[in-house]
GUPALO-39124 format. One record per residue: residue in one letter; x, z, y of N, C-alpha, C in turn. Coordinates in steps of 0.001 Angstrom, whole numbers, plus 500000, padded with zeros to 6 digits. Layout:
N
AXZYXZYXZY/...
% end
This chain:
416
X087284536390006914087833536999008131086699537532008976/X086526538598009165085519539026010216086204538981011762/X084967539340012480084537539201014099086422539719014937/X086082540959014402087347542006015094089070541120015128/X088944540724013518090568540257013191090600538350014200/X089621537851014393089419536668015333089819536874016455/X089158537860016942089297538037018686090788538675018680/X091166539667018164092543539749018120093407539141017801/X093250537893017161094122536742017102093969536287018626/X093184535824019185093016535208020083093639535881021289/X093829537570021186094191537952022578095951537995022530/X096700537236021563098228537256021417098260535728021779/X097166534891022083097784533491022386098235533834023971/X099437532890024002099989532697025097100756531389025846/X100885530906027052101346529741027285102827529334027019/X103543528484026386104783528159025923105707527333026916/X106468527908028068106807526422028716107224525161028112/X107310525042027249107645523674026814107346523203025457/X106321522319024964106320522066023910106401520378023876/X106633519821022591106401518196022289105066518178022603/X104879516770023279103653515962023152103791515128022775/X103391513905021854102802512827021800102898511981023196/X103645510259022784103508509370023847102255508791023370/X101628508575022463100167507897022304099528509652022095/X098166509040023061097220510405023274095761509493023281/X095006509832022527093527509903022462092443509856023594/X091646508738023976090765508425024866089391509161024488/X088717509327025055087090509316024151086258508259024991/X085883507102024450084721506337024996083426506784024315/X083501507661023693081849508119023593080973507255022369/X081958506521021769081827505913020604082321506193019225/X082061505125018148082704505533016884082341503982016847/X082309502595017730081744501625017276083348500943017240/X083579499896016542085234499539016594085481498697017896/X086428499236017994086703498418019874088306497251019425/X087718496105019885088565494908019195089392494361020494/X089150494562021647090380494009022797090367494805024005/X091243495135024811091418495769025836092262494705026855/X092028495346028327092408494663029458092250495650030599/X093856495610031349093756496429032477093958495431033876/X093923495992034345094448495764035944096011496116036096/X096847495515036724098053495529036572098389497303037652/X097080497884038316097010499206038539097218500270037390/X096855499779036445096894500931035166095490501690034797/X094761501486036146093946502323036011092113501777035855/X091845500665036550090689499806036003091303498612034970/X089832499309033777090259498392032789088585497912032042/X088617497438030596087651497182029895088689497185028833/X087163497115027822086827497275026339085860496801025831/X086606495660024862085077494820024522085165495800023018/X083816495499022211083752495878020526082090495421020266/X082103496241019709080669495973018628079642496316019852/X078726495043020407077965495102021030078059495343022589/X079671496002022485079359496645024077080538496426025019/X080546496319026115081920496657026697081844497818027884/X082974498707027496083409499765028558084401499116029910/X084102500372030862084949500145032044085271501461032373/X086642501469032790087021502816033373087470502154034743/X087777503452035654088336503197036791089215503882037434/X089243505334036366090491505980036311091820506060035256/X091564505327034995092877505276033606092280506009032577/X090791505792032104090435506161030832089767507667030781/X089867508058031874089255509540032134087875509604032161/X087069508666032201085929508418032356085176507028031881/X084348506728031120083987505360031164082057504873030942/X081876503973031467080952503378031771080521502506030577/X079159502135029873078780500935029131078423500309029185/X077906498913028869077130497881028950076547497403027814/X075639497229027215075326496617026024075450495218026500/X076136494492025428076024493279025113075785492198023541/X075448491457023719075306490773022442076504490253021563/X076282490646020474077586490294019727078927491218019427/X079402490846018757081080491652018520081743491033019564/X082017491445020584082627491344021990084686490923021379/X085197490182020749086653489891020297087240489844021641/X087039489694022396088362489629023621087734489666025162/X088282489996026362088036490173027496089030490113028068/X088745489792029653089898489665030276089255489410032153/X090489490041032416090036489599034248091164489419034918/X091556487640034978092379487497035066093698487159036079/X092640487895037441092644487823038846092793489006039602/X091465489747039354091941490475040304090449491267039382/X089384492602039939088633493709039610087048492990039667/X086905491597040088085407490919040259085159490210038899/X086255489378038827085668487787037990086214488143036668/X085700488505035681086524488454034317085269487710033315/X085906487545031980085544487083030815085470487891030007/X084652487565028332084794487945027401084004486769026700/X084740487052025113083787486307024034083108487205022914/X082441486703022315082377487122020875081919486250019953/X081497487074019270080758486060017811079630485152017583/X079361483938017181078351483191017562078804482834018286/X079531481909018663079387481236020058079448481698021461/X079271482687021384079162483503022852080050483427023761/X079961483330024999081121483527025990080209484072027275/X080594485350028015080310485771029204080897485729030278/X080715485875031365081131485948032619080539486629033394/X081184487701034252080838488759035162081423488377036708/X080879488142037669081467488189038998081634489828039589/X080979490896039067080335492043039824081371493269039020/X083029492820038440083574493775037710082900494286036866/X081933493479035771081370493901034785080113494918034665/X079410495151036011078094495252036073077684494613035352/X077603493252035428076474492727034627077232491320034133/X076751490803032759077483489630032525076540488539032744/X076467487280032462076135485840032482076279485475031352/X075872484877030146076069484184029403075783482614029976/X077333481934028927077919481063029624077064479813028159/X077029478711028125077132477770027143078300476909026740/X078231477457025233079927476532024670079417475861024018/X078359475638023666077794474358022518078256474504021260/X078468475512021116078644475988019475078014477219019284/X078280477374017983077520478756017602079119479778016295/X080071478963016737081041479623015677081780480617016448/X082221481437016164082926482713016556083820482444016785/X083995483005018278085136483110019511085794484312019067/X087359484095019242088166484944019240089124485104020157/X089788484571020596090541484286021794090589484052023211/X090715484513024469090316483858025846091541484010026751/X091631482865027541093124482965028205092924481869029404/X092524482597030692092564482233032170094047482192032881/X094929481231032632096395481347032662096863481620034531/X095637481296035101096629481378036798095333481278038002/X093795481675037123092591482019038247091643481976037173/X090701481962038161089341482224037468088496480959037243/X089404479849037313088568478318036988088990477503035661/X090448477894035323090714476737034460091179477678033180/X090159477652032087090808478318031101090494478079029309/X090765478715028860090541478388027167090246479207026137/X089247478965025229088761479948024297089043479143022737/X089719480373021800089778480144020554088928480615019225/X088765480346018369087893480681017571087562479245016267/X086628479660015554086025478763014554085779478979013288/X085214479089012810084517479320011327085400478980010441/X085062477616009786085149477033009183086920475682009401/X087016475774010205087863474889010893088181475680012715/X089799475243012789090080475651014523089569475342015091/X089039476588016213088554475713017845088862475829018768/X089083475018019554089420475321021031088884474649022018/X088238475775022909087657475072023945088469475080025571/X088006474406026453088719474576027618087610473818029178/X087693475077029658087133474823030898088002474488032210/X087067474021033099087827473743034461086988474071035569/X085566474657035280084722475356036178084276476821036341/X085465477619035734085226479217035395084121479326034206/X084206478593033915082697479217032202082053478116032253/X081541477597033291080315477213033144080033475962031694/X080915475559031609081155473791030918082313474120029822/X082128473876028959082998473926027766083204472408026852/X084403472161026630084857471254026413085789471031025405/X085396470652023974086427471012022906087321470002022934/X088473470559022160089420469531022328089969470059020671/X090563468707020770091320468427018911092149469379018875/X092500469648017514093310470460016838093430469952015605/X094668470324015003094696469933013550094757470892013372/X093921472069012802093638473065011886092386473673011492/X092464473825009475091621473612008651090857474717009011/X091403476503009846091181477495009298090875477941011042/X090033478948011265090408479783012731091487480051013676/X091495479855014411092277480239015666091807481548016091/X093192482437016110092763483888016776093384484115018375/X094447483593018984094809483590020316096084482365020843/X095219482421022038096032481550022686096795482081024152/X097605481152024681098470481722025358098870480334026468/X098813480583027757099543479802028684099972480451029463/X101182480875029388102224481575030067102400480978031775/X102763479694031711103580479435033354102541478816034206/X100975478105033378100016477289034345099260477090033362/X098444475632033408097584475411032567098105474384031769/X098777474019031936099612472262031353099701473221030062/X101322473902029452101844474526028428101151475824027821/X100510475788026365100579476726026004100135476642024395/X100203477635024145100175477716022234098783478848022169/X098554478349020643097893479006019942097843478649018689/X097636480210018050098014480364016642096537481120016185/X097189480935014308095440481577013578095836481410012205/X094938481552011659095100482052010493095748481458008844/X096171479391009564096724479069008819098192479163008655/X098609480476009745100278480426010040100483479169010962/X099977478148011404100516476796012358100876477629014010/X101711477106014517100987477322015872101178476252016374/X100316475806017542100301474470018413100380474870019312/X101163473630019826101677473915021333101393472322022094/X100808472753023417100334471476023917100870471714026117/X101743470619026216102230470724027211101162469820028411/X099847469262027563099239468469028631097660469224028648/X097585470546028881096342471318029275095286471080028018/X095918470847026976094708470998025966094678469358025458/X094950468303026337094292467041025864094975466954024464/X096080467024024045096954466616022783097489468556022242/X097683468836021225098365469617020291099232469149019317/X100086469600019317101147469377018603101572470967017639/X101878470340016210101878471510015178103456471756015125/X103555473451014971104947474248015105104902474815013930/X105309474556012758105147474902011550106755476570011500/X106110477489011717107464478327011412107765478538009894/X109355479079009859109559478713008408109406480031007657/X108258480779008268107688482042007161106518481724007218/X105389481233006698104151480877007064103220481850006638/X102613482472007680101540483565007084100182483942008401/X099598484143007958097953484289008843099112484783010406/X098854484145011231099185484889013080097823485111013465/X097988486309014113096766487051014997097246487245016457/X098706486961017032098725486966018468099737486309018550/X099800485929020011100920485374020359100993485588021773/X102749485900022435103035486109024497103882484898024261/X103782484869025570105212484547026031105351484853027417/X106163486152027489106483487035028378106098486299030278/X107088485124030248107859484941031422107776483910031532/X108103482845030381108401481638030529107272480867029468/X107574479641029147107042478823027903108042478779027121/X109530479389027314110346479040026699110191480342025132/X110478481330026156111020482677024906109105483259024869/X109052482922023187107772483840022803107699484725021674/X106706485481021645106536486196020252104986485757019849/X105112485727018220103917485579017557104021486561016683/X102787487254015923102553488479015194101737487885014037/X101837488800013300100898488536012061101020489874010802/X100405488752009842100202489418008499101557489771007318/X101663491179006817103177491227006151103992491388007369/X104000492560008511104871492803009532105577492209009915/X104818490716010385105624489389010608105355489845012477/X106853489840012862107048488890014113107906487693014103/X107588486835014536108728485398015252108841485637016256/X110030484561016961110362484949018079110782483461018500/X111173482812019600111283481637019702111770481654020964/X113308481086021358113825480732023362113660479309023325/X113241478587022315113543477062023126112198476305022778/X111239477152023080109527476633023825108799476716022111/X109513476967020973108815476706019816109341475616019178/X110667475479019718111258474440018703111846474998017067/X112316476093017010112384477177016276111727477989016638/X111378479065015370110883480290015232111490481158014120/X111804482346014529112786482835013845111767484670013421/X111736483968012317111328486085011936112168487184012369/X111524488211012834112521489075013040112325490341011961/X113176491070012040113308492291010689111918493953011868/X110655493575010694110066494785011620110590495941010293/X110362495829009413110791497015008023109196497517007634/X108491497092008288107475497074007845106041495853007096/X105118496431006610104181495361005674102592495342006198/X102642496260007587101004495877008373100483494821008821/X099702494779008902099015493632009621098791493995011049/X100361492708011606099831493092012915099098491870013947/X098399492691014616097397492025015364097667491615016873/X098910492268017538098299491992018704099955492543019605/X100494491856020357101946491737021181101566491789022554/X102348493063023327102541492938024736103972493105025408/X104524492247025946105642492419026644105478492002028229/X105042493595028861104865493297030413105644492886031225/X106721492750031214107830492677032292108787491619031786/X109218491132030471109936490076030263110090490150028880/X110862489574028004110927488949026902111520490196025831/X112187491364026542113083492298026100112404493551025482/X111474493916026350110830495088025917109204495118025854/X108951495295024693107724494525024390106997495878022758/X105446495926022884105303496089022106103799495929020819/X104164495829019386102820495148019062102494496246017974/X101087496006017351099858497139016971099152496386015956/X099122497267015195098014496588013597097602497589013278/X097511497080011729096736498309010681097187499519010397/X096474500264009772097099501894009553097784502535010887/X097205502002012315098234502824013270098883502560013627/X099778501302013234101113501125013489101020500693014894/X101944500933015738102333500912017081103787500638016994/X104829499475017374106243499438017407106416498989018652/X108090499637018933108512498981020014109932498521020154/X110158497427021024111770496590021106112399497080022375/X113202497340022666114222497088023994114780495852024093/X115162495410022968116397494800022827115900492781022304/X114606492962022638113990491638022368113574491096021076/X113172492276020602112658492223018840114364492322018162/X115897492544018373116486492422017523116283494058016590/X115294494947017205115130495834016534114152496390017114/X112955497396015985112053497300016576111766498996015822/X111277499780016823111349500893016450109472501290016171/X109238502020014961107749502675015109107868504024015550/X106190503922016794106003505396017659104722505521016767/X104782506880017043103836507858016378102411507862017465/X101602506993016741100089506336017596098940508099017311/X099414508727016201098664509462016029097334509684015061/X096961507873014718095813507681014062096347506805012957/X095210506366012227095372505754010827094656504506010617/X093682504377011928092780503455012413093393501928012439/X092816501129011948093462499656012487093064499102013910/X094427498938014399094368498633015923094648497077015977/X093298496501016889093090495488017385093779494826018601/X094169495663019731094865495268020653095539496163021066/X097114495713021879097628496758022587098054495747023974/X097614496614025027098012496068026238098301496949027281/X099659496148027769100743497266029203100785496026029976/X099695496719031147099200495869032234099998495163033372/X101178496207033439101958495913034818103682496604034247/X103622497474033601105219497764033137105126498653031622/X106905498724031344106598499549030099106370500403029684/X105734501412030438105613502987030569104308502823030351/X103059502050031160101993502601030613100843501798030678/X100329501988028679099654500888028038098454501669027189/X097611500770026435096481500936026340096369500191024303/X096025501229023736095567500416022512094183500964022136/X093717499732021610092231499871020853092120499676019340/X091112500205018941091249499915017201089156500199016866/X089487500187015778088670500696014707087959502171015146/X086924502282014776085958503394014510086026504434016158/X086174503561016854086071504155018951087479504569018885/X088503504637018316089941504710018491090528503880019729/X090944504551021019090971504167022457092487505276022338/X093443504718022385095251505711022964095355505122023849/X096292506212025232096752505825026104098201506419025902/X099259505486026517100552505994026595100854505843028378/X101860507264028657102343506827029834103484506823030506/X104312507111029300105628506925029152106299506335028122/X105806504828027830106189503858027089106135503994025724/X105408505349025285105069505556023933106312507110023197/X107061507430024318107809508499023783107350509652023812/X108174510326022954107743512529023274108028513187024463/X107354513804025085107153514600026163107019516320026248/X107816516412027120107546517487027053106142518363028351/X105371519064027729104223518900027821104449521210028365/X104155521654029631104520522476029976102430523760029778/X101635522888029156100104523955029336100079523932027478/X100673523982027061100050523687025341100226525227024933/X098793526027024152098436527077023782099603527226022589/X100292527869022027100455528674020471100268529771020790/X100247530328019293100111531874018928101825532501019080/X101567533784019870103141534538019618103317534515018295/X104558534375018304105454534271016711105844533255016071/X105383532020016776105226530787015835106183529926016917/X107162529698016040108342528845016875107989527408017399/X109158527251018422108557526203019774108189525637018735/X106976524810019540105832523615019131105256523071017986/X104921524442017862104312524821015973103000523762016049/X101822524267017619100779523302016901099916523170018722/X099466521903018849098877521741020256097649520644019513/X097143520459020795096077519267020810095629518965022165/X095569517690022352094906516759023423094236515496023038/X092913515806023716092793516434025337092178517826024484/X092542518927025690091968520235025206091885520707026999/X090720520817027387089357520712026395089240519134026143/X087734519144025088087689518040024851086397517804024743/X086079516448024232084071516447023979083942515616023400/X085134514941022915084046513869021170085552513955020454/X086562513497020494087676514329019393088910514391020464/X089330515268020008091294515746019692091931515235019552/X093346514789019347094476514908018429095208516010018251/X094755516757017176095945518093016207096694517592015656/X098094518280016304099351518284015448099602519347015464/X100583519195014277101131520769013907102804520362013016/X103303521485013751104891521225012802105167522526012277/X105255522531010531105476523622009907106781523860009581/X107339525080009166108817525328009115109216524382007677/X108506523844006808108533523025005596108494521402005763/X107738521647006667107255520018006953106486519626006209/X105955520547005685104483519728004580103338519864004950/X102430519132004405100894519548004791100258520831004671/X099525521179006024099068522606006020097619522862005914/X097045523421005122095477523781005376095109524255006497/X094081523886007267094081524794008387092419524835008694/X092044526182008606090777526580009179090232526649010223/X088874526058011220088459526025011938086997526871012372/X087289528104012939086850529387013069085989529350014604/X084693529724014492084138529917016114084667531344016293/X083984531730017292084900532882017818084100534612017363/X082952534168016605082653535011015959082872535077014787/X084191534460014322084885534692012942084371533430011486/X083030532933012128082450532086010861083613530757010847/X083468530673009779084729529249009516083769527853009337/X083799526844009788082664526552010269083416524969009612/X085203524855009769085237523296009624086971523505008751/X087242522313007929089165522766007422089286521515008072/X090818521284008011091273520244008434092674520806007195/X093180519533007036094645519525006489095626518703007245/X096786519152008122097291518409008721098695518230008377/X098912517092008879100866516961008445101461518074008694/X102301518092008093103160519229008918104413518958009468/X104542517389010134105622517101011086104974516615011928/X105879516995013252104856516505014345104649515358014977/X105378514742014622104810513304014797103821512146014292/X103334513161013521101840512792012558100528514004013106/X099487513180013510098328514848013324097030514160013089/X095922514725013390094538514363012486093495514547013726/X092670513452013732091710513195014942090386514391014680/X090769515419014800088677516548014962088106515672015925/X086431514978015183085590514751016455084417516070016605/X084889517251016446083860518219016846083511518794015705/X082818518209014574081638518546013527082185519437012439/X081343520245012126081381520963010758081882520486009872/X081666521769008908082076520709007285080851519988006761/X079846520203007431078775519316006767078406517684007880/X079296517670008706078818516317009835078048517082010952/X077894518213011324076974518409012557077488518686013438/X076984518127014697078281518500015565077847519556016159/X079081520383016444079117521609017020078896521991018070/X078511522840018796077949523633020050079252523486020832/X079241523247022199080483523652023255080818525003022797/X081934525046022991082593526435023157084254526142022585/X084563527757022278085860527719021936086258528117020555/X086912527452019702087238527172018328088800527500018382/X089238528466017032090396529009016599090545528123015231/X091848527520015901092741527025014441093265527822013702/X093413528492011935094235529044011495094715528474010696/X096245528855010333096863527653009054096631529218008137/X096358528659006385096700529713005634097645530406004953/X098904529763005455100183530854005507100346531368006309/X099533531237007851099806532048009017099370533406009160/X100043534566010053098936535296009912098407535922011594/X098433534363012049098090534503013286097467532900013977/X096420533537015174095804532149015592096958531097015915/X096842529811015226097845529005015538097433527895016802/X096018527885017144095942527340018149093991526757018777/X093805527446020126092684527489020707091817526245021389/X090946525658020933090442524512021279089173525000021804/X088854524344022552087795524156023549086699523030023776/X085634523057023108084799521690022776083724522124024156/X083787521278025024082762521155026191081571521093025917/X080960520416025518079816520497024967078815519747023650/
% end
């Protein structure tokens, strides 16, 4: 394609009032390192991100974010008060503490050196509990905000990945990787084992509202569900086989939703008796999903700097600035954020619904990158910028073409 037939593609794009968007949309933290837990402010809008080495902070709902290097694979964070005093753990033994909203952390002493996975400050910033363990469960529990760590028994052979005290510090559970969960109504001193009758690795566990009604997640698109404190646990039907990692139900027991491997993102109205999958956009395995204050708008993290925000509970939108080319029927092909500066999400919906080749053209005609994308739109493919050889590309403005089209199907804008 030469210079001339480019730019004249480009001068027939025009604005569409209305196209689909995507309820999960693409963050950029300026990474590719895997980000393993998230935590907001029940504002929506200051949050963190622990992962490999580091934790982020935004303070606008993800529009911007800040780093910190820290030591270790950062597994969980949390601030469980208010924008000063929060936590995090990671691997080795580690546990931090920040008074300064995560300026700067403290490393705390737990007297171990086995990997923390779990942290849960149930009702301030003094009395709380960390899970984890190598070789065998651990659980620790403080009563001085960090400073003093204090293990307490468990009967289990295998790791603990999260714990949970819903109403205070007396009641709460935690589950891991031998399928058990324990539940201990006297602040940690005693555990008691909840054997459910599907037994398979759990990686999270809520309980919304009460100690009574909870959910636990796991491996083989296992949820349970439980109203009478964990006396039963009852699987519920997800129709799916991911591994999921991680349950949020902000507002009560009813509408709730949890996040694993390959992307998967589901959600309940109806209290897990059915559980619908939204289109996350990525393929990434997601580590946490968390909706800080209601069900409209939440936060998932994953694998390889994969950061979505939803802000309408994960549904399609209609989205009134999205570029197509004249000729190409409503909501052939968009991307956000556009502009952008470390990746996209492209979708595209073809009149077939199949996968489309699609060329990525600077504006002096050189074809510089392909992409192949679904061709329904509730599937699309993350561009972080780069060529076909890995280099990343110069700011400017980049033409999508599909090769049955015979027109620009859609104008991206890389900042710099």
């Amino acid at each position: 394609m030469n210079s001339n037939k480019v730019l004249c593609c480009c001068a027939i794009l025009l604005v569409v009032p209305c196209v689909l968007m995507a309820g999960w949309l693409p963050l950029d933290l300026g990474t590719t390192y895997d980000l393993n837990s998230v935590w907001f402010l029940p504002d929506g809008q200051t949050g963190w991100v622990g992962g490999q080495g580091r934790i982020w902070k935004t303070t606008d709902g993800g529009a911007t974010w800040d780093s910190l290097i820290i030591s270790g694979a950062i597994e969980a964070v949390a601030f469980p008060v208010n924008a000063e005093t929060g936590f995090a753990v990671a691997s080795g033994g580690r546990c931090y503490r920040s008074t300064n909203g995560g300026t700067s952390w403290q490393s705390e002493t737990t007297g171990t050196r086995e990997d923390m996975r779990g942290i849960c400050f149930p009702r301030g910033n003094r009395t709380g509990f960390i899970v984890g363990g190598d070789t065998s469960g651990l659980i620790l529990r403080t009563s001085d905000a960090g400073r003093h760590w204090v293990r307490q028994t468990v009967n289990d052979t295998l790791p603990i990945e999260k714990v949970a005290f819903p109403e205070d510090t007396l009641t709460g559970y935690a589950v891991g990787w031998s399928g058990k969960i324990h539940k201990t109504t006297n602040g940690g001193t005693t555990w008691q084992d909840q054997i459910p009758p599907y037994i398979t690795t759990l990686a999270g566990v809520t309980f919304p509202v009460s100690a009574d009604t909870g959910y636990a997640v796991g491996n083989v698109g296992t949820v349970l569900s439980t109203t009478d404190g964990g006396a039963d646990w009852v699987r519920q039907t997800t129709g799916v086989f991911d591994y999921l990692t991680s349950a949020s139900f902000p507002t009560g027991p009813e509408t709730g939703y949890v996040a694993g491997a390959s992307g998967r993102i589901m959600k309940t109205t109806d209290g897990g008796s059915n559980w619908l999958s939204e289109s996350s956009g990525v393929s990434e395995f997601l580590g946490s999903v968390h909706f800080p204050a209601n069900t409209q708008v939440g936060y998932a993290a994953g694998r390889n700097g994969v950061m979505l925000k939803t802000t309408n509970g994960g549904a399609w939108i209609a989205d009134p600035g999205a570029e197509v080319a004249v000729g190409a029927h409503l909501s052939q092909a968009w991307a956000w954020p556009n502009p952008f500066t470390f990746r996209t999400l492209i979708r595209y919906e073809s009149r077939t619904g199949r996968p489309v080749p699609v060329g990525i053209y600077n504006v002096s005609g050189t074809r510089v990158g392909q992409l192949v994308l679904p061709g329904r739109a509730e599937e699309g493919v993350l561009w972080d910028g780069r060529d076909r050889l890995g280099r990343s590309l110069p700011g400017g403005i980049y033409l999508l073409k599909a090769a049955s089209e015979n027109s620009v199907l859609l104008r991206i804008v890389k900042t710099y």
